[in-house]
N, CA, C and O atoms as a GROMACS GRO file, in nm:
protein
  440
    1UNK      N    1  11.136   5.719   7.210
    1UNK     CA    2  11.089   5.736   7.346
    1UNK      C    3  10.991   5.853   7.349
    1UNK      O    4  11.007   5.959   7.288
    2UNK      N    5  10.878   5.819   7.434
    2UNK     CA    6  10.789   5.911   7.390
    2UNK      C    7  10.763   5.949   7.601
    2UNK      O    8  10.760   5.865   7.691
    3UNK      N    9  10.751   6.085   7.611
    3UNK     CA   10  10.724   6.145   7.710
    3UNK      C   11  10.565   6.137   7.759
    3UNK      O   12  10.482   6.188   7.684
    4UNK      N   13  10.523   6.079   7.875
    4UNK     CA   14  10.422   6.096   7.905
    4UNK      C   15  10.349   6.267   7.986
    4UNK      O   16  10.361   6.304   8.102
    5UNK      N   17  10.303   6.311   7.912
    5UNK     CA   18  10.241   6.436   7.948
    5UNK      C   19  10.096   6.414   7.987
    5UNK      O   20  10.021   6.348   7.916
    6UNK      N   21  10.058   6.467   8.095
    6UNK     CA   22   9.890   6.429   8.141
    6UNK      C   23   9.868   6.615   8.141
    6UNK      O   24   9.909   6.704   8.216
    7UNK      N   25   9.784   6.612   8.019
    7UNK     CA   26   9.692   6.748   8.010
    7UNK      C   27   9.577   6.703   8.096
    7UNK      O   28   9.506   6.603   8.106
    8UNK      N   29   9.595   6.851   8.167
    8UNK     CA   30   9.428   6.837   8.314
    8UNK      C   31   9.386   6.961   8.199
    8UNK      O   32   9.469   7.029   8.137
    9UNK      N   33   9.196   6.975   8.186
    9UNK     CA   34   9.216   7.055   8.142
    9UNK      C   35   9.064   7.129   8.289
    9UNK      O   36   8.972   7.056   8.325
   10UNK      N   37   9.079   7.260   8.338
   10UNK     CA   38   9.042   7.331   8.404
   10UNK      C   39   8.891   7.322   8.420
   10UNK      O   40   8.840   7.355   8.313
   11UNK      N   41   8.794   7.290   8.515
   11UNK     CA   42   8.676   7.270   8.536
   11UNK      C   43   8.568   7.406   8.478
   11UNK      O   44   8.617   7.490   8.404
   12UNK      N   45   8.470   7.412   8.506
   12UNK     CA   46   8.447   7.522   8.450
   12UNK      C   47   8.429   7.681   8.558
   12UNK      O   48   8.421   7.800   8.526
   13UNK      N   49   8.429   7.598   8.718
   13UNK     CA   50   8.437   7.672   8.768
   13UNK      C   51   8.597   7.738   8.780
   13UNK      O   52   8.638   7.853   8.778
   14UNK      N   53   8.654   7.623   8.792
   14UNK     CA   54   8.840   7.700   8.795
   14UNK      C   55   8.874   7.806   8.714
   14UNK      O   56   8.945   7.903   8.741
   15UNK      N   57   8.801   7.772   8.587
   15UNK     CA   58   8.790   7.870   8.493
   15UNK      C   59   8.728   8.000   8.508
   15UNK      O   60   8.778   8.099   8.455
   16UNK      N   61   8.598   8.008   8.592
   16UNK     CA   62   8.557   8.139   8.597
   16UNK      C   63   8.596   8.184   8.703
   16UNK      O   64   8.554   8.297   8.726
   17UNK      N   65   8.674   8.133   8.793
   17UNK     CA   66   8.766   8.168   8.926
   17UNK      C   67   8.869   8.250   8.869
   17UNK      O   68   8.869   8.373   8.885
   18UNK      N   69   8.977   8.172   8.789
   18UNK     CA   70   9.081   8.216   8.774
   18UNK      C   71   9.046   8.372   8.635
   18UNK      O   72   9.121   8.470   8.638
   19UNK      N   73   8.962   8.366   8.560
   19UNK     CA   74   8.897   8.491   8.476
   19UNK      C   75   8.870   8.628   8.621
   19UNK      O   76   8.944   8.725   8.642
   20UNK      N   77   8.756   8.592   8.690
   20UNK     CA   78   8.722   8.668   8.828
   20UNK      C   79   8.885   8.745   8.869
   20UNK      O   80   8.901   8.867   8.863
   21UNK      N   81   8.987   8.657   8.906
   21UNK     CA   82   9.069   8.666   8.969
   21UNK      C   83   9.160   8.780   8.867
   21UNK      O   84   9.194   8.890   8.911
   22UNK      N   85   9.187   8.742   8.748
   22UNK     CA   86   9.250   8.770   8.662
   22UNK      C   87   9.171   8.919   8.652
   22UNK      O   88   9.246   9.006   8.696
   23UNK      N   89   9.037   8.976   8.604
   23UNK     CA   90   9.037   9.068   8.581
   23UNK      C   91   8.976   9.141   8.702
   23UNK      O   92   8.889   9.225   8.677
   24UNK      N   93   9.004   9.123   8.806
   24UNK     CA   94   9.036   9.205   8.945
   24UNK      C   95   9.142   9.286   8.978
   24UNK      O   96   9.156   9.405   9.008
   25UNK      N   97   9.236   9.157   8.961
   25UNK     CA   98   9.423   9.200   8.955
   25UNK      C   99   9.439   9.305   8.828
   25UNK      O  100   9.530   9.385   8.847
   26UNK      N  101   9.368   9.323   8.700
   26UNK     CA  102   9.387   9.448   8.617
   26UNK      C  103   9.311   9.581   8.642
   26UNK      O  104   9.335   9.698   8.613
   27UNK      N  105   9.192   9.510   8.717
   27UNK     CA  106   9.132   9.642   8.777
   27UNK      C  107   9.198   9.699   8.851
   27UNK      O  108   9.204   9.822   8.860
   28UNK      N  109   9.264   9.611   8.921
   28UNK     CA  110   9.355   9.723   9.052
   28UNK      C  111   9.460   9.791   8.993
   28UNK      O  112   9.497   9.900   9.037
   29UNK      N  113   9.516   9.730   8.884
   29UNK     CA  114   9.601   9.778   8.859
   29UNK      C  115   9.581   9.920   8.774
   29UNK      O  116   9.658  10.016   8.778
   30UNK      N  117   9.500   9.913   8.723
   30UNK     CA  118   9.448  10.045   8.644
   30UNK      C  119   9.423  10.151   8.730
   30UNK      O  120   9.440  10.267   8.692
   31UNK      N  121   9.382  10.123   8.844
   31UNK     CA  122   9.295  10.187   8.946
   31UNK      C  123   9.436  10.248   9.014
   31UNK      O  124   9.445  10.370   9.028
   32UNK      N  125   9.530  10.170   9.049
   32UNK     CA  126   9.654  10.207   9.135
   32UNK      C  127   9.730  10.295   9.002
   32UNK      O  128   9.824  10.368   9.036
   33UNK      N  129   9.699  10.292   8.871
   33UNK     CA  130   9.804  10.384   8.786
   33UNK      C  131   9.750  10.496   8.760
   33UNK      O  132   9.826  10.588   8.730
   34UNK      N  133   9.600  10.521   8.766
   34UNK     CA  134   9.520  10.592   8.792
   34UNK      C  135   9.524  10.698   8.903
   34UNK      O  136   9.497  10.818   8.893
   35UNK      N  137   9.565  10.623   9.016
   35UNK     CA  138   9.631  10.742   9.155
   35UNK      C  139   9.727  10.814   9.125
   35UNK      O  140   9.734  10.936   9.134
   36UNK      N  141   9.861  10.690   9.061
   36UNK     CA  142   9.984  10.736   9.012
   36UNK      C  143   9.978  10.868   8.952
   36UNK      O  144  10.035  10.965   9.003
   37UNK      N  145   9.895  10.877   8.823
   37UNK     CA  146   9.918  10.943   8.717
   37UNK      C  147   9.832  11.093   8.811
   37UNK      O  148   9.876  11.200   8.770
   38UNK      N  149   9.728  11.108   8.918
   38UNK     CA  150   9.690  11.208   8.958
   38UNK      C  151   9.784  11.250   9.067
   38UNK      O  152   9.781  11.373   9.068
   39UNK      N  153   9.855  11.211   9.147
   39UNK     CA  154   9.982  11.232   9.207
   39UNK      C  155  10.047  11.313   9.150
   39UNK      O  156  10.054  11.431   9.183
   40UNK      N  157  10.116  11.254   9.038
   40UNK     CA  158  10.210  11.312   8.927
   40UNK      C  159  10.108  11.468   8.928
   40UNK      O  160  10.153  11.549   9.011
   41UNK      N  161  10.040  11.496   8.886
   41UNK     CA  162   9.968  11.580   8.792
   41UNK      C  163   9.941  11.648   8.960
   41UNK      O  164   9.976  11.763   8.934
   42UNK      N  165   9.917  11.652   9.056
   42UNK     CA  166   9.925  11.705   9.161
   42UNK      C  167  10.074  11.810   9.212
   42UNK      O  168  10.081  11.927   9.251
   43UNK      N  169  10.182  11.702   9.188
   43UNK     CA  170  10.307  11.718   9.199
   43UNK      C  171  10.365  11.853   9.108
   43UNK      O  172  10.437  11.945   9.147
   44UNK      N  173  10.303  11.826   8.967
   44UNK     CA  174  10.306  11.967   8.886
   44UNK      C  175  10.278  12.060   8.872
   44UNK      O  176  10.346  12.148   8.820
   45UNK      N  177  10.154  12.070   8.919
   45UNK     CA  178  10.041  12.215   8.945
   45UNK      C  179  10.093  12.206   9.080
   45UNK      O  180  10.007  12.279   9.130
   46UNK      N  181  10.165  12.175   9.178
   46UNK     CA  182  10.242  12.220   9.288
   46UNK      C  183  10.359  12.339   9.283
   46UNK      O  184  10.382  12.437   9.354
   47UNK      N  185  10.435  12.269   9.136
   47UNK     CA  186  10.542  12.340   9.065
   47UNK      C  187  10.533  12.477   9.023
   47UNK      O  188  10.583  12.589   9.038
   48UNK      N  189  10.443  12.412   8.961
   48UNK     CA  190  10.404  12.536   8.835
   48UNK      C  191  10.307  12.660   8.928
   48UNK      O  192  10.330  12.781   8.933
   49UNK      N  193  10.218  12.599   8.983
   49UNK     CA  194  10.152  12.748   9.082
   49UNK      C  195  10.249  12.816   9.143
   49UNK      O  196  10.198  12.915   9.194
   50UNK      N  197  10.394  12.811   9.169
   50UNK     CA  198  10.521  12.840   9.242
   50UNK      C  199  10.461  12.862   9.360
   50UNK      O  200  10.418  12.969   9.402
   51UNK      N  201  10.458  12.751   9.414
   51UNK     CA  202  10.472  12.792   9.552
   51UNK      C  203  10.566  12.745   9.638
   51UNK      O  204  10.662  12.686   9.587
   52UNK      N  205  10.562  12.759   9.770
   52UNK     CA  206  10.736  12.770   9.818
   52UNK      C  207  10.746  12.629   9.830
   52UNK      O  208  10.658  12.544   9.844
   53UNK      N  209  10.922  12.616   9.820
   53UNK     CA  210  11.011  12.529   9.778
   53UNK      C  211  10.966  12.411   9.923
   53UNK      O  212  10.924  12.295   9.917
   54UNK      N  213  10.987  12.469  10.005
   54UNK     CA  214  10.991  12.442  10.189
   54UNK      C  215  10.854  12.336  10.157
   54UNK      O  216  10.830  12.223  10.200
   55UNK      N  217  10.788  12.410  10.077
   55UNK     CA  218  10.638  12.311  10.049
   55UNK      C  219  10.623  12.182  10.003
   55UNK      O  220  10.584  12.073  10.046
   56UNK      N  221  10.681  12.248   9.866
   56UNK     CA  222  10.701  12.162   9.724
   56UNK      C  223  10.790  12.035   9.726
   56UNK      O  224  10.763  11.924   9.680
   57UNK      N  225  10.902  12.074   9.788
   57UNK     CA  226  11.001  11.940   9.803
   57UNK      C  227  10.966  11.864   9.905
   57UNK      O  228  11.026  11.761   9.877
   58UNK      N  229  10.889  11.835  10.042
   58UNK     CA  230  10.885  11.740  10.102
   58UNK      C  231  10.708  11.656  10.035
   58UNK      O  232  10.660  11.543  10.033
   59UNK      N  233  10.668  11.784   9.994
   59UNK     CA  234  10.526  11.702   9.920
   59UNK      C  235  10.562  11.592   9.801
   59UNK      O  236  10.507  11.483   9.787
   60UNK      N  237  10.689  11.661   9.704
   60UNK     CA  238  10.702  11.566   9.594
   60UNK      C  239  10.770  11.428   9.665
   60UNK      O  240  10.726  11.320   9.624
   61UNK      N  241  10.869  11.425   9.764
   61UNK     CA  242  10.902  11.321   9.792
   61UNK      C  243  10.814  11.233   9.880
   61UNK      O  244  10.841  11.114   9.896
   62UNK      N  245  10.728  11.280   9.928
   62UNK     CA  246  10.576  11.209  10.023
   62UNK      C  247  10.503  11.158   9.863
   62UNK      O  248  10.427  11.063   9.883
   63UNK      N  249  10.508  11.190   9.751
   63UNK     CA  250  10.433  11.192   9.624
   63UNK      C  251  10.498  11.025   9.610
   63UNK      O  252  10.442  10.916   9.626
   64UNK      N  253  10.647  11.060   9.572
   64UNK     CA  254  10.742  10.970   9.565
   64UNK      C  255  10.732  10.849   9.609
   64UNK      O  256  10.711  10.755   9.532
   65UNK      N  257  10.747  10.835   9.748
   65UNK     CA  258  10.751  10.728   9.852
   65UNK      C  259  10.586  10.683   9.831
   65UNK      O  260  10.564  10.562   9.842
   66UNK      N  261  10.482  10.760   9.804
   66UNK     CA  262  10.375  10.637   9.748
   66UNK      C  263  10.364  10.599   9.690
   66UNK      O  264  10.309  10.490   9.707
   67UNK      N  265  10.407  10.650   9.528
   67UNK     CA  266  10.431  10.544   9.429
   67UNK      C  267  10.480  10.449   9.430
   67UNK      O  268  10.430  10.341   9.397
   68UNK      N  269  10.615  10.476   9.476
   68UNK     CA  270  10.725  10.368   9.507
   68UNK      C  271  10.696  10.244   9.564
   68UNK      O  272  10.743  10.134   9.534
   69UNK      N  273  10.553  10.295   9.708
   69UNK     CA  274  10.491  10.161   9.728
   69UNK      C  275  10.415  10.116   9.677
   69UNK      O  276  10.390  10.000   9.712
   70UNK      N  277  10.321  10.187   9.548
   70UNK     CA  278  10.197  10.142   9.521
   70UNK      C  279  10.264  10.050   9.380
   70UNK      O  280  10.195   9.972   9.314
   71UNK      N  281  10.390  10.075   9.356
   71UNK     CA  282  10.427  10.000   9.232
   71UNK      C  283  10.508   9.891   9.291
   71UNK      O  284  10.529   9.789   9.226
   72UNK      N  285  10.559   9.907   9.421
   72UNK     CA  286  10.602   9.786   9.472
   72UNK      C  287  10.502   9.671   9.489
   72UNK      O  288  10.522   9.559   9.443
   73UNK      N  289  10.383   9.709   9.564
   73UNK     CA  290  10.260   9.627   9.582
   73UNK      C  291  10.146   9.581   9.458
   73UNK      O  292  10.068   9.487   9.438
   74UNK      N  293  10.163   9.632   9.431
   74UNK     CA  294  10.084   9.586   9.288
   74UNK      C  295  10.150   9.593   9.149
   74UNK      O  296  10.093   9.522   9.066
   75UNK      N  297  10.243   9.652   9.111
   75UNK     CA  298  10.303   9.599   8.986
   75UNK      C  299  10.428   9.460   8.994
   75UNK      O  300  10.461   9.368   8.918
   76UNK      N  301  10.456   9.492   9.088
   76UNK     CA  302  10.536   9.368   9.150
   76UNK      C  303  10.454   9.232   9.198
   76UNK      O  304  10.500   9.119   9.213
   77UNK      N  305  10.355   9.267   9.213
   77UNK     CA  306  10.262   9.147   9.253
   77UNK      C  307  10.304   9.073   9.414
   77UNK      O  308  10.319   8.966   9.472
   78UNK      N  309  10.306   9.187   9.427
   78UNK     CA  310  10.334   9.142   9.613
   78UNK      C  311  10.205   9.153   9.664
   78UNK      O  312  10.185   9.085   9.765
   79UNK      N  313  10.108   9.221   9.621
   79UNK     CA  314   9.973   9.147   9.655
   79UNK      C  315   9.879   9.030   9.668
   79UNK      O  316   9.765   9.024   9.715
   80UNK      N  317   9.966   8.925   9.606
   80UNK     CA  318   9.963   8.805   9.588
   80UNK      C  319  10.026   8.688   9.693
   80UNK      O  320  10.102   8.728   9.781
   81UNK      N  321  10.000   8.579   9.685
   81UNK     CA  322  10.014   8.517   9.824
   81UNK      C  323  10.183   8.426   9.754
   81UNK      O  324  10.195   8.393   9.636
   82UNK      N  325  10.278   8.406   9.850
   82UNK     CA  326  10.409   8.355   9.787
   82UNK      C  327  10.511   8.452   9.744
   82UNK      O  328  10.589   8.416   9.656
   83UNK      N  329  10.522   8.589   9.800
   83UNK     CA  330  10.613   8.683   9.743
   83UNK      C  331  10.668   8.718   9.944
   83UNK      O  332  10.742   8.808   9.984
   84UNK      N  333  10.610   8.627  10.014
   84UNK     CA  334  10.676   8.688  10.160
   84UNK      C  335  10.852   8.727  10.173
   84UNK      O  336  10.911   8.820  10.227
   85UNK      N  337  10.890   8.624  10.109
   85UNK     CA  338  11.043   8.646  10.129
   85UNK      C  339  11.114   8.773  10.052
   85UNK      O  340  11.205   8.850  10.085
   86UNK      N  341  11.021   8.758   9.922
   86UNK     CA  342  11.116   8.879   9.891
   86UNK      C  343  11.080   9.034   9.901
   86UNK      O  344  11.122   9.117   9.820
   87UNK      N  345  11.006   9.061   9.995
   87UNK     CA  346  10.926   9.146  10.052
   87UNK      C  347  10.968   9.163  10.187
   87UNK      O  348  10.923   9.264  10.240
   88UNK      N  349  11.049   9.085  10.263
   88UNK     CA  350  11.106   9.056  10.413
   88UNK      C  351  11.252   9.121  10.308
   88UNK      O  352  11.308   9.202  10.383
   89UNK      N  353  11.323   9.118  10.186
   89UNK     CA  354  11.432   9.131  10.155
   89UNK      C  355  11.441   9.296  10.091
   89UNK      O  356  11.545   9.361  10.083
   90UNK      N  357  11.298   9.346  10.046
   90UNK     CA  358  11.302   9.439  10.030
   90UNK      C  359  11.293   9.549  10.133
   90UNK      O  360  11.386   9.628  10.151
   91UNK      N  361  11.158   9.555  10.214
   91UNK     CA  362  11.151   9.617  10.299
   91UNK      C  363  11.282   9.636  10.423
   91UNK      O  364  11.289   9.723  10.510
   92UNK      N  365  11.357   9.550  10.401
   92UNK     CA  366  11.463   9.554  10.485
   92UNK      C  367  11.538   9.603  10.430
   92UNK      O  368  11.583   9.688  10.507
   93UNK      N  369  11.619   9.611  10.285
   93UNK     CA  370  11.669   9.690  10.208
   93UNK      C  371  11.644   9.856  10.254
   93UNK      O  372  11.705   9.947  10.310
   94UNK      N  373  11.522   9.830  10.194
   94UNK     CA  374  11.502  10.024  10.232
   94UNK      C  375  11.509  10.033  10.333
   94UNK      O  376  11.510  10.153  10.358
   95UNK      N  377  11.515   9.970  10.431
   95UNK     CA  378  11.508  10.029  10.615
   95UNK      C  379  11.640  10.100  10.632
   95UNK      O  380  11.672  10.212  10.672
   96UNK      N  381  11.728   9.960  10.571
   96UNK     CA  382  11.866   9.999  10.599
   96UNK      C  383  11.931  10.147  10.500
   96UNK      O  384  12.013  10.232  10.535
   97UNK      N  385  11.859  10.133  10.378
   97UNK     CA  386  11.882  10.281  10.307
   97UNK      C  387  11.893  10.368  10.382
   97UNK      O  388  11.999  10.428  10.398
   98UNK      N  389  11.734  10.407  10.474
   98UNK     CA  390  11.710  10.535  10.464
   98UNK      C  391  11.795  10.517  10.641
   98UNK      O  392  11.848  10.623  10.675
   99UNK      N  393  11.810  10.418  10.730
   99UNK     CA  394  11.926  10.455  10.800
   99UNK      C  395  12.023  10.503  10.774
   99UNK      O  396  12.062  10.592  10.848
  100UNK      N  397  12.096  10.470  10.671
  100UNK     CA  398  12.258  10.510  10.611
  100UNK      C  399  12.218  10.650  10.540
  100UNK      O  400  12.281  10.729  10.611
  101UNK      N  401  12.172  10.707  10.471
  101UNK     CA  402  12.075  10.838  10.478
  101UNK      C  403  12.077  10.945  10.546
  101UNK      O  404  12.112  11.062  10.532
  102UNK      N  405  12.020  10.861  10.645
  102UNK     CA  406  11.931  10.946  10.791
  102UNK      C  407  12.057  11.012  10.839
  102UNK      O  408  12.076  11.131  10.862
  103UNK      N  409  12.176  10.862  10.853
  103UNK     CA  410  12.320  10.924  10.951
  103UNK      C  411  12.387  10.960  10.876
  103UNK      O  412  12.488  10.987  10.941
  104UNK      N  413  12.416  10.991  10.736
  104UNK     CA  414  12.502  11.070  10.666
  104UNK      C  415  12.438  11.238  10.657
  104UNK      O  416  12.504  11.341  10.637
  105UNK      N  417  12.300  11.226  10.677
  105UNK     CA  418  12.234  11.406  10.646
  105UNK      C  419  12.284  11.426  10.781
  105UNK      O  420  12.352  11.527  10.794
  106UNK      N  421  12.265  11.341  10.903
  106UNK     CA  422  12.301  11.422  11.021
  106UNK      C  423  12.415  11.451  11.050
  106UNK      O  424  12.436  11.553  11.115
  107UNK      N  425  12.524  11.363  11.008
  107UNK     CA  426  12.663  11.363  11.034
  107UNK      C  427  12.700  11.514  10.944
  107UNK      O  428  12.782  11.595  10.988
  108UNK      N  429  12.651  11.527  10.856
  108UNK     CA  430  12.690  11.660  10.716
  108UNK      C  431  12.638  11.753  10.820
  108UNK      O  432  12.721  11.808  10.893
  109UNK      N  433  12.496  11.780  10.837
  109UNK     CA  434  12.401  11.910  10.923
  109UNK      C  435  12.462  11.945  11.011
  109UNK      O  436  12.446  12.060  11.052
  110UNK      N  437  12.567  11.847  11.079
  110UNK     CA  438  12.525  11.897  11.211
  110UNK      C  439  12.678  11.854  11.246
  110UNK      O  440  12.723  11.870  11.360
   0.00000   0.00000   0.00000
């Protein structure tokens, strides 16, 4: 028994579509690790110049929370069309985090 397989093989424009497409999505991505990595390097000469703490710790976690999205959105490929649901599952995730968070620092503070 022999399986019928139908090879399509890609026009020549599909081809320079999906190339276009393809090395866009690495440009960005270089470009978004590129922020990353000056963040970081921001975050350290924050450290290291010692300056006050009151400063330093809400900057590194503002540092934080953009990576966090810029690697959610583009290394995850949620920039891409077909990732809605699990992007409705994440973002709701963290909502509910930083609620349960929010009311445990206040319940402790205060």
């Amino acid at each position: 028994m022999s399986h019928d397989v139908e090879a399509r093989t890609r026009s020549k424009h599909e081809y320079e579509y999906a190339r276009k497409r393809a090395n866009q999505g690495m440009r960005n991505q270089v470009t978004v690790f590129a922020i990353m990595i000056f963040l970081t390097f921001i975050a350290f000469a924050a450290v290291q110049a010692g300056m006050s703490a009151y400063l330093v710790a809400p900057l590194i976690l503002l540092f934080a929370a953009v990576q966090v999205a810029l690697q959610l959105y583009y290394f995850m490929h949620w920039s891409e069309k077909g990732h809605g649901m699990a992007q409705f599952f994440m973002y709701s995730a963290a909502f509910i985090a930083f609620t349960m968070i929010l009311a445990f620092v206040t319940i402790i503070w205060w």
